[in-house]
C-alpha positions in Angstrom: 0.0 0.0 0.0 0.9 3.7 -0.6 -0.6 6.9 1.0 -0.1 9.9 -1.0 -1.7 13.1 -2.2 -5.0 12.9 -3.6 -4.8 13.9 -7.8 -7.7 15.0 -9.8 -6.7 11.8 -11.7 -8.1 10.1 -8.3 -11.6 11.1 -8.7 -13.3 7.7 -10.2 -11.7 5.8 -7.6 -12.3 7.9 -4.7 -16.0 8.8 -6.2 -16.1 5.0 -6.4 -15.5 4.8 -3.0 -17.8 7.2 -1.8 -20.5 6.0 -3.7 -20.1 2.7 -1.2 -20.5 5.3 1.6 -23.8 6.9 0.7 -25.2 3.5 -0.3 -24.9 2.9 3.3 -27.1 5.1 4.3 -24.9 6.1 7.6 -22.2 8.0 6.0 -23.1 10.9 4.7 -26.3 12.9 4.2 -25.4 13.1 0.3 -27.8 11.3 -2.1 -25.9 11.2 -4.9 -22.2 11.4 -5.7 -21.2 15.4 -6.8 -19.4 16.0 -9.6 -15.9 16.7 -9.4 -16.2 20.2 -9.6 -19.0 20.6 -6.9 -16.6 18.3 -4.9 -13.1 20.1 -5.4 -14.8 23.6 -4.6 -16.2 22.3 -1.4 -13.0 20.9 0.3 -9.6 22.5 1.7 -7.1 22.1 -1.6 -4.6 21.1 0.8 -4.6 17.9 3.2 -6.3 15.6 0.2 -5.2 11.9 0.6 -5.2 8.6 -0.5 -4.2 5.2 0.2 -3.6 3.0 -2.9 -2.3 -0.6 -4.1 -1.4 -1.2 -7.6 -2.7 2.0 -8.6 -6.5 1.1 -7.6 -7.6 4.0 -4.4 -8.4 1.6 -1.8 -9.5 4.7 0.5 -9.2 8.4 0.6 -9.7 11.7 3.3 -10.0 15.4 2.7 -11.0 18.2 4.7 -13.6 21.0 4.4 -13.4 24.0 5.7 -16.3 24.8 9.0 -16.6 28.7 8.2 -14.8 31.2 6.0 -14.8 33.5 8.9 -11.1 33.9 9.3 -11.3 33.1 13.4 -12.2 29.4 12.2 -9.2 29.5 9.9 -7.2 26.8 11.9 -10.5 24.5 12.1 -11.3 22.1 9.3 -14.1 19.1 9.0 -12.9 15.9 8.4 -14.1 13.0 5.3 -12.5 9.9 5.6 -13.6 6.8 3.7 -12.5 3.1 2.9 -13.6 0.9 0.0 -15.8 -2.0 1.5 -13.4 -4.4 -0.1 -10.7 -3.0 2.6 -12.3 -2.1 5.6 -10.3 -3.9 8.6 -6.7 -3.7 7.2 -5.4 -0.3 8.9 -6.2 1.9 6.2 -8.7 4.5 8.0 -6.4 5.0 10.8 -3.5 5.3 8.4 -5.4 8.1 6.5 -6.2 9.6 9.6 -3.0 9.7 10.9 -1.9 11.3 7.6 -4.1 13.7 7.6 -3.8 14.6 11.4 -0.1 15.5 11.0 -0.7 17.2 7.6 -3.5 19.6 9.0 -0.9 20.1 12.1 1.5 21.4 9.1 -0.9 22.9 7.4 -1.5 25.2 10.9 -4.9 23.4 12.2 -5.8 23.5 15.3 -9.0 21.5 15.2 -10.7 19.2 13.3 -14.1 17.7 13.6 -16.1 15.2 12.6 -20.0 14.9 12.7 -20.9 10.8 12.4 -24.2 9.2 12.4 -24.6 6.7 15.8 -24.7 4.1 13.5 -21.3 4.2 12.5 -19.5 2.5 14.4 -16.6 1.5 12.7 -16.1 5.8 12.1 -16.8 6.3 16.2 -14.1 3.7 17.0 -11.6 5.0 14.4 -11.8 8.5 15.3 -11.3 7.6 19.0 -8.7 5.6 18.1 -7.1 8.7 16.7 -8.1 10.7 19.7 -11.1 12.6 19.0 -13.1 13.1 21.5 -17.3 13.1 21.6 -18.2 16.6 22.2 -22.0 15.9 21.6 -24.9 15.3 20.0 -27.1 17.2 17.0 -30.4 15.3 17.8 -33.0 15.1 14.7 -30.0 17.7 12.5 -31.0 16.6 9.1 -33.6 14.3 7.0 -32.1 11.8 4.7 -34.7 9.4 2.9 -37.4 11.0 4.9 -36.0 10.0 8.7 -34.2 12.2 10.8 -30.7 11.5 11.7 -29.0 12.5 14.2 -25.1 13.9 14.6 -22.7 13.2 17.0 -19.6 15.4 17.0 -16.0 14.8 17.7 -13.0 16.7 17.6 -9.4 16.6 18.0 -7.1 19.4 19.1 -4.0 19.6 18.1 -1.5 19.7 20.7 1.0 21.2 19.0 -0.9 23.9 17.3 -2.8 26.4 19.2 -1.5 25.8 22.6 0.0 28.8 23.8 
């Protein structure tokens, strides 16, 4: 396996992969995949990775920015998905480790993650990782007709921010 930066070249295989994620149902509250475009525009252009083997993108993460109030400029959101086909082999907390001491480069501070209760495998990675649960949006958001809820996590850097 290889973790690397994430290349517009990337986008079937990490649309590919997302797709997996909203077919799920506890993902994401996206319906449908976005284009490219619509995807690029809404995430950071730095801190974009993926994890590959023999050129196929076994999983990917990226971050979004929270506000583009200059105060949140050191706090990002965090996506971070693994193909179905290689969930369970380290991947996720590879990414996330990745991307953890890229944001810290990058100069963030914070980054957070809202995850559905139903996702367990994204609760236990991003503890693993040490984000902490910060609480819960009850009811936040409709996908398919049902409310979902949100619980939020975070991670402060503790190198960045601390004085």
């Amino acid at each position: 396996m290889q973790i690397r930066e994430m290349h517009p070249s990337d986008w079937i295989g990490v649309s590919k992969i997302y797709a997996e994620g909203i077919a799920t149902g506890y993902a994401t509250f996206e319906k449908d995949i976005p284009s490219y475009e619509s995807w690029n525009n809404a995430h950071l252009n730095t801190c974009r990775i993926v994890v590959t083997a023999d050129n196929i993108v076994l999983g990917w993460a990226a971050l979004s920015p929270v506000s583009d109030r200059c105060v949140y400029g050191g706090v990002a959101e965090v996506s971070v998905y693994v193909s179905q086909n290689h969930e369970g082999k380290g991947i996720g907390k590879l990414l996330m480790q990745q991307l953890i001491e890229q944001s810290e480069s990058e100069g963030f501070w914070t980054l957070q993650s809202g995850i559905f209760p139903e996702n367990k495998g994204s609760i236990r990675l991003h503890e693993k990782v040490g984000f902490r649960y910060i609480g819960k949006r009850e009811r936040v958001g409709k996908l398919h007709g049902t409310w979902k809820d949100n619980l939020l996590f975070e991670r402060r850097s503790k190198v960045i921010g601390v004085d």
